[in-house]
N, C-alpha and C positions, 0 to 999 in steps of 0.2 A: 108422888109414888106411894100405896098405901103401904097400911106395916104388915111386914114380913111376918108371917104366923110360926111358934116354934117351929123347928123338925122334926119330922114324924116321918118314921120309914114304915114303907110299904116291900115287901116281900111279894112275889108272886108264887106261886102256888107249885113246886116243884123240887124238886130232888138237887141235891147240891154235886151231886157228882158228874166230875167230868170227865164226859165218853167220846165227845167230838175228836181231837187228838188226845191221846192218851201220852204219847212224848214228842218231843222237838228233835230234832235229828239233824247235826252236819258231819258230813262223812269230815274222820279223824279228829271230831270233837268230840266230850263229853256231853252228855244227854240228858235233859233237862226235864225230868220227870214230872211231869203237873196234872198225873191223874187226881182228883180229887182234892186240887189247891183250893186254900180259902183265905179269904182276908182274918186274922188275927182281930177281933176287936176287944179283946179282952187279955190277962195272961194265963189262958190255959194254954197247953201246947196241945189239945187233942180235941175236937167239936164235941159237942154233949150226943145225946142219944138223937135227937131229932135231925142231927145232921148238921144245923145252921146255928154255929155260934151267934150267942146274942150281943147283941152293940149293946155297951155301956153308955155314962152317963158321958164323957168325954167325947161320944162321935154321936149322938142324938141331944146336945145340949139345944136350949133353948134359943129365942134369939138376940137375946142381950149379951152374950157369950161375946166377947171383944176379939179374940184370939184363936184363930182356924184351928182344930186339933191336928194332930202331931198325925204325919204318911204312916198307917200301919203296915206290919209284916206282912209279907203274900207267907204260909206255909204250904211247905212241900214234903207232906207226909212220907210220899212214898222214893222220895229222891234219895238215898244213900251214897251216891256217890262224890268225890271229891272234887271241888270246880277249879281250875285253874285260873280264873281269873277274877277281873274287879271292872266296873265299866263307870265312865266318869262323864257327862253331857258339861261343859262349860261356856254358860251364856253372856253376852255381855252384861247381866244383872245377878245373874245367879249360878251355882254349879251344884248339879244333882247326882248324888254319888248309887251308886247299887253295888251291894256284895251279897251273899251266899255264904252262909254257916249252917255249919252241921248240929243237930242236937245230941250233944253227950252222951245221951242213952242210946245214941243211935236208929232212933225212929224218925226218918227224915232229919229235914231242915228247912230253912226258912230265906227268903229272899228280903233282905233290909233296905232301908230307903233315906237318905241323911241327906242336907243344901246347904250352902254354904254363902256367903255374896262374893261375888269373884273378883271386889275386890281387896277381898282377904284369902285370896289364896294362897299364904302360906300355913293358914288352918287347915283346907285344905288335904294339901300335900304332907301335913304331920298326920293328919288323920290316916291317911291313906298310909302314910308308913310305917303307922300301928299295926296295919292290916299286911301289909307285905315283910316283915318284920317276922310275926307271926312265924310264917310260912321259909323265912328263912332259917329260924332257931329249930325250927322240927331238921331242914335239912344238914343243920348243922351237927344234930344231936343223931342225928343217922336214920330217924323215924321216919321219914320223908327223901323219898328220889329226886331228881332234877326234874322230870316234867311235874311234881309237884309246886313250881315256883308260881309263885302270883304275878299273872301279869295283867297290864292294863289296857284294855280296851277305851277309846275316847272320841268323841264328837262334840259339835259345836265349833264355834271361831277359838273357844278357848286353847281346842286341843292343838291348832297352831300357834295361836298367838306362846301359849307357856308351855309347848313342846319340849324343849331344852331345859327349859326347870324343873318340868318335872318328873323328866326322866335323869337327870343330872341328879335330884335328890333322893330318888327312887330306887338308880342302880339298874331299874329292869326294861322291856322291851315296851314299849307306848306305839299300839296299832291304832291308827285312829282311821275314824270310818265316815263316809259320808253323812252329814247332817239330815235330809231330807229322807233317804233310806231309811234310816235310824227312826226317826218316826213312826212311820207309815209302818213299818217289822215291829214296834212298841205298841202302835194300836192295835194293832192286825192280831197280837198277841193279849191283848187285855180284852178285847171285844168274844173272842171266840174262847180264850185258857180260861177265864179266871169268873166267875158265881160271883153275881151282887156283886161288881165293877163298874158299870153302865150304868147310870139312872137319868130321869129327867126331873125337873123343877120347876114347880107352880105355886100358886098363890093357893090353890085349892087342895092340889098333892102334893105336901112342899118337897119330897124327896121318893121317888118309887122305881124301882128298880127294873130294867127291861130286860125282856124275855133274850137269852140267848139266838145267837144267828150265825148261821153258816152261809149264807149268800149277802156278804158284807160290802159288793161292789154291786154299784158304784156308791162314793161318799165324797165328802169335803170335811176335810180337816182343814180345822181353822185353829192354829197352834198360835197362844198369846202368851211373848217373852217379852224383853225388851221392845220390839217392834212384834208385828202381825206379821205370819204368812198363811195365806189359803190354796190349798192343797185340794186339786181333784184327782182323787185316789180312782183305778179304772181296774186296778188288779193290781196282784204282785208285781212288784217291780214296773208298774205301769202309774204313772203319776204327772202329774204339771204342775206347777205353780202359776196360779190364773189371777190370783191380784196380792192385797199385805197393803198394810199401813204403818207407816210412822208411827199411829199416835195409841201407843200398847202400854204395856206395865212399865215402861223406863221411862215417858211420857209424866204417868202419875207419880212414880216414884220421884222423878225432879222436879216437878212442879210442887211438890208440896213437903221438900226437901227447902223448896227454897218460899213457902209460904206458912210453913208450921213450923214447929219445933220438935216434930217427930226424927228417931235418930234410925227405925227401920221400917219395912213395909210391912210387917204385922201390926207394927203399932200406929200406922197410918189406917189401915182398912180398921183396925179398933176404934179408932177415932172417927170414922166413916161411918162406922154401926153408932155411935152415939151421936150425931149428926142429926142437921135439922136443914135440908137444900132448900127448901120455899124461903129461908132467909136472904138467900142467897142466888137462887135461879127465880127467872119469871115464869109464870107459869100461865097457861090457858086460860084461868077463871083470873087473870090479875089481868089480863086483855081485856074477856070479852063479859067480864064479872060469872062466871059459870062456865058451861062446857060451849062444844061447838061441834054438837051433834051432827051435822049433816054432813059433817067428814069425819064424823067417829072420832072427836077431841074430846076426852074429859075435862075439865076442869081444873084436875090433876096435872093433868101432863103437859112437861116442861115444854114450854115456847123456844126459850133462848137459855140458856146455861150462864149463868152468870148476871143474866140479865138487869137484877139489880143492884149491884155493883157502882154503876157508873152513877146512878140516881140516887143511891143513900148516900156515896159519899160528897157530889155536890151539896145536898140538902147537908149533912153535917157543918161543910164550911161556910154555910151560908150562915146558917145556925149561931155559928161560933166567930162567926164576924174575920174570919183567917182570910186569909190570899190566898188559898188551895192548898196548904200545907195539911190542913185539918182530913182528915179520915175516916168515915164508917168505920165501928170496930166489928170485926166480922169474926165468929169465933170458926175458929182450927178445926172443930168438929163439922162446925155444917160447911166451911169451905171443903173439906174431904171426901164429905158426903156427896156433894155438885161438881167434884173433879169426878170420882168416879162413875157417875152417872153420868155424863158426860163422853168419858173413854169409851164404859160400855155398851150406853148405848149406840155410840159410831160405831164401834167392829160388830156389833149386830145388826145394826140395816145393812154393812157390806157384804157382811154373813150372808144374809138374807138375799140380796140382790145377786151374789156369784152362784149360791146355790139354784136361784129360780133363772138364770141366763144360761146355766148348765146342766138345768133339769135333772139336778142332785137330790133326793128325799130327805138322807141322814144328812144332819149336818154335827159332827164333833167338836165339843171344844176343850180343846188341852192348853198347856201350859201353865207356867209357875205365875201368873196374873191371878188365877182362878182362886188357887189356895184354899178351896173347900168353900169361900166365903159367898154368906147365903145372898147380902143383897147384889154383889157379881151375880151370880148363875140367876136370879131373880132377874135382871134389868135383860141380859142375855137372851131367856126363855121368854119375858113379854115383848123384847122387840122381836121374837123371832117369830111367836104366836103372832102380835099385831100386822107385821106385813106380810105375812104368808095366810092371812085373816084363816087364823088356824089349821090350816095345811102342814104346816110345817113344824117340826119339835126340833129344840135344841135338846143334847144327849152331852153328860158332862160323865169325867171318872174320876174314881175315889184318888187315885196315881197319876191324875194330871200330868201334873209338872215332872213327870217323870217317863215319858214319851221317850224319847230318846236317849236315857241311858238305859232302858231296859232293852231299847232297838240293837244299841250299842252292845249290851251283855249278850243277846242271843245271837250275834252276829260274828260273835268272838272266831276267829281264823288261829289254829297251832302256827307254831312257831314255822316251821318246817313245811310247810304247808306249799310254798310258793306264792302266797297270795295270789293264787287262783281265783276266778269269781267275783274281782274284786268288782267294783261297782260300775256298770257300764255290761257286762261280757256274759253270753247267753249262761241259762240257766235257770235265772230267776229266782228271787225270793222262797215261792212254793217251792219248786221241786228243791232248793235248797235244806228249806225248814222242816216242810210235811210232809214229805213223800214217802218217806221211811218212817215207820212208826210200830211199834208189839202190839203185837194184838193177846 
C-alpha cells in the first residue's frame, strides 16, 4: 500500500449557510435549530467574516499524527432554546454520548460529542449524571420547571443490556429507540443539516468535501462497530439490512488486544500508522517478483494477509536449531498495520459488491472503526475505487461514529407523548422531522 500523503482539505466553492431545512420539527418536542450550523474547528464560538471557520493544526495534521483528533462541536448559532434531553448509542465496543448546551451569552449553542468503551460504563453513567445533575440543581433552586429535567434518549444493545443501571443511577426516564432508525435519522441529518460533514479520500485529494444534496435516496450505509451492518436506505423510514460481517472493529480490537501490548484502540490504529505490513503480508511482487498487469495487480498489493508469517517463523527455527518453539519476531506495529488492512479491506469489497448487486451509487461509511483514521478511509476509498474501477466513491463523515446517537437525540419523544410513532407505525421519519419547518 503506498504512503499516505499529509491532509489537505479541499473546500468547494460555496456559502456555508444552511437553507435546505432551516429547523427540525416533532410535534410537542423542542426544535432544533440548525440554520447556519457549522463544525467548530477551532475555539471561536462565531465563523470569521468569510463564513467557514478554518481547521486548525489538530484536524488537518499531517500523516505521522498517531492519534485521530478529538469529534468537534456541531454549533448552533441560532438555536436558543432549552433541550430536554441527552441521547447515548451503547455499542458492544463503544458508547457515544451527545448533549446540547447553551452559550452563556446566549447566542446559540452547540451540540457536544464524548465515547466511552462500554466496558467502562460506570464512566459513563457518572458522566452522564454530571449532566443530569445539572438540570436538577436549577430545578431545585426554582430556576427551572419540571419539563426542564434531562432525560435520556438510548439506542444500541447497550440501551437494553444496562437499562436498569442506568436508569437506577440516573433517577430519570430512559426511552430507548430502535438501533437501525437511529442511524439512517443520523445520516439523513449529517448529509443534508450540517456544511463540510461529507468528504471523500484519495491518495491524490486525500480529504475534499462534497457538494451538499437533497436527493439522498437511494444509498448504502455501511455502519462499522464491533461487527458490520450494511444498510440499503430507499427513503425515510424505508430501509433493509442486505448483508454485515463479523469481522469489524471488535475483530481488530481483539486480535491485537491479544497480539500487542496495546491497552486501547487509539493506540492500536497509532501503532498501525507507524507500521510496516510488507513485513508481515505477502504481497504480489513477492509472488510474481513485480506486478501482474493483466488483472490490474501492482506489485504492491497484498496477495495473502499475513502471508508471511508461517515462512519466517519456520526459517527462524530452523535457523536456531529449536523444535518449533523458536519464532519470527514480528514487531506490534507492522502486525497492526496488516490486521487492519486486512479488516478494511474485506468490509470494502463487501461494500462494493452489496452496493453494485443493488445498483446503490452512494456508498457511506460510519461508525466508531473509522475514527478519522487516514490509512482506514485510505484502504476503504481504494478497494471501493478498484472494484467499481472507478465508478464508485466511498463518502466518510467528520461524526462517524456518532450515527446513532445523534439518530437517537433527534428522535427524542416527550414524556407524555404516548409513544406514538414509535417504530414500526405510519408516519414516517420525513413527515415526522421535516415537514414543519419556519420559513
Amino acid at each position: 500500500m503506498p504512503t499516505i500523503p499529509p491532509l489537505v482539505l479541499r473546500r468547494p466553492n460555496r456559502s456555508r449557510k444552511n437553507s435546505t431545512f432551516e429547523q427540525l420539527d416533532r410535534p410537542g418536542s423542542v426544535r432544533i435549530n440548525v440554520q447556519e450550523a457549522y463544525i467548530v474547528d477551532d475555539e471561536q464560538l462565531t465563523p470569521p467574516r468569510s463564513g467557514s471557520p478554518p481547521l486548525n493544526a489538530s484536524s488537518s495534521s499531517s500523516a505521522s499524527s498517531s492519534v485521530p483528533s478529538q469529534t468537534r462541536d456541531i454549533r448552533l448559532p441560532h438555536h436558543k432554546a432549552e433541550v430536554s434531553h441527552i441521547a447515548v448509542d451503547i455499542g458492544g465496543s463503544l458508547a457515544k454520548l451527545v448533549y446540547f448546551s447553551r452559550e452563556p451569552n446566549g447566542a446559540g449553542g452547540k451540540l457536544s460529542f464524548k465515547n466511552f468503551e462500554t466496558e467502562r460504563i460506570d464512566e459513563l453513567i457518572e458522566f452522564m449524571d454530571r449532566l443530569v445533575n445539572g438540570k436538577r440543581e436549577k430545578l431545585l433552586r426554582g430556576s427551572a420547571s419540571k419539563e426542564d429535567v434531562l432525560y435520556v434518549m438510548a439506542t444500541g444493545g447497550g440501551a437494553f443490556k444496562f437499562y436498569d443501571k442506568i436508569k437506577d443511577a440516573l433517577g430519570v426516564e430512559i426511552y430507548r429507540e430502535d438501533e437501525m432508525e437511529c442511524l439512517i435519522v443520523g445520516l439523513d441529518f449529517f448529509i443534508t443539516e450540517i456544511p463540510e460533514e461529507v468528504f471523500t479520500y484519495s491518495e491524490e485529494d486525500p480529504m475534499a468535501f462534497a457538494e451538499p444534496r437533497t436527493d439522498i435516496y437511494p444509498y448504502l450505509l455501511v455502519n462499522i462497530g464491533s461487527g458490520v451492518s450494511m444498510i440499503k436506505v430507499s427513503g425515510p423510514q424505508q430501509y433493509q439490512r442486505i448483508g454485515g460481517s463479523s469481522l469489524g472493529g471488535g475483530t481488530l480490537w481483539g486480535l491485537l488486544s491479544l497480539l500487542t501490548q496495546a491497552k486501547s484502540f487509539d493506540e492500536m490504529l497509532g501503532m498501525a500508522e507507524k507500521g510496516d505490513n510488507t513485513q508481515v503480508d505477502m504481497l504480489v511482487g513477492d509472488i510474481y517478483g513485480g506486478g501482474y498487469g493483466r488483472i490490474g495487480l501492482k506489485s504492491t498489493t497484498i496477495a495473502s494477509s499475513f502471508g508471511k508469517v508461517f515462512r519466517k517463523n519456520t526459517e527462524a527455527a530452523q535457523e536456531e536449531g529449536a523444535d518449533g518453539e523458536a519464532r519470527g519476531k514480528f514487531a506490534p506495529e507492522d502486525i497492526s498495520r496488516s490486521l487492519l488492512y486486512a479488516v478494511s479491506n474485506n468490509i470494502g469489497q463487501i461494500a462494493y459488491l452489496q452496493a453494485q448487486n443493488h445498483g446503490l451509487e452512494h456508498i457511506y461509511f460510519g461508525g466508531s472503526f473509522i475514527r478519522g483514521h487516514r490509512q482506514t478511509m485510505n484502504t476503504l476509498s481504494y478497494a471501493i475505487k478498484f472494484w467499481s474501477k472507478g465508478e464508485k466513491k466511498a463518502y466518510f463523515l467528520r461524526h462517524e461514529g456518532y450515527l446513532g446517537a445523534v439518530g437517537a437525540f433527534l428522535r427524542r419523544q416527550p414524556r407524555d407523548w404516548g409513544r406514538r410513532y414509535s417504530a414500526g407505525d405510519e408516519g414516517g421519519i420525513a413527515k415526522r422531522f421535516f415537514a414543519t419547518k419556519e420559513v
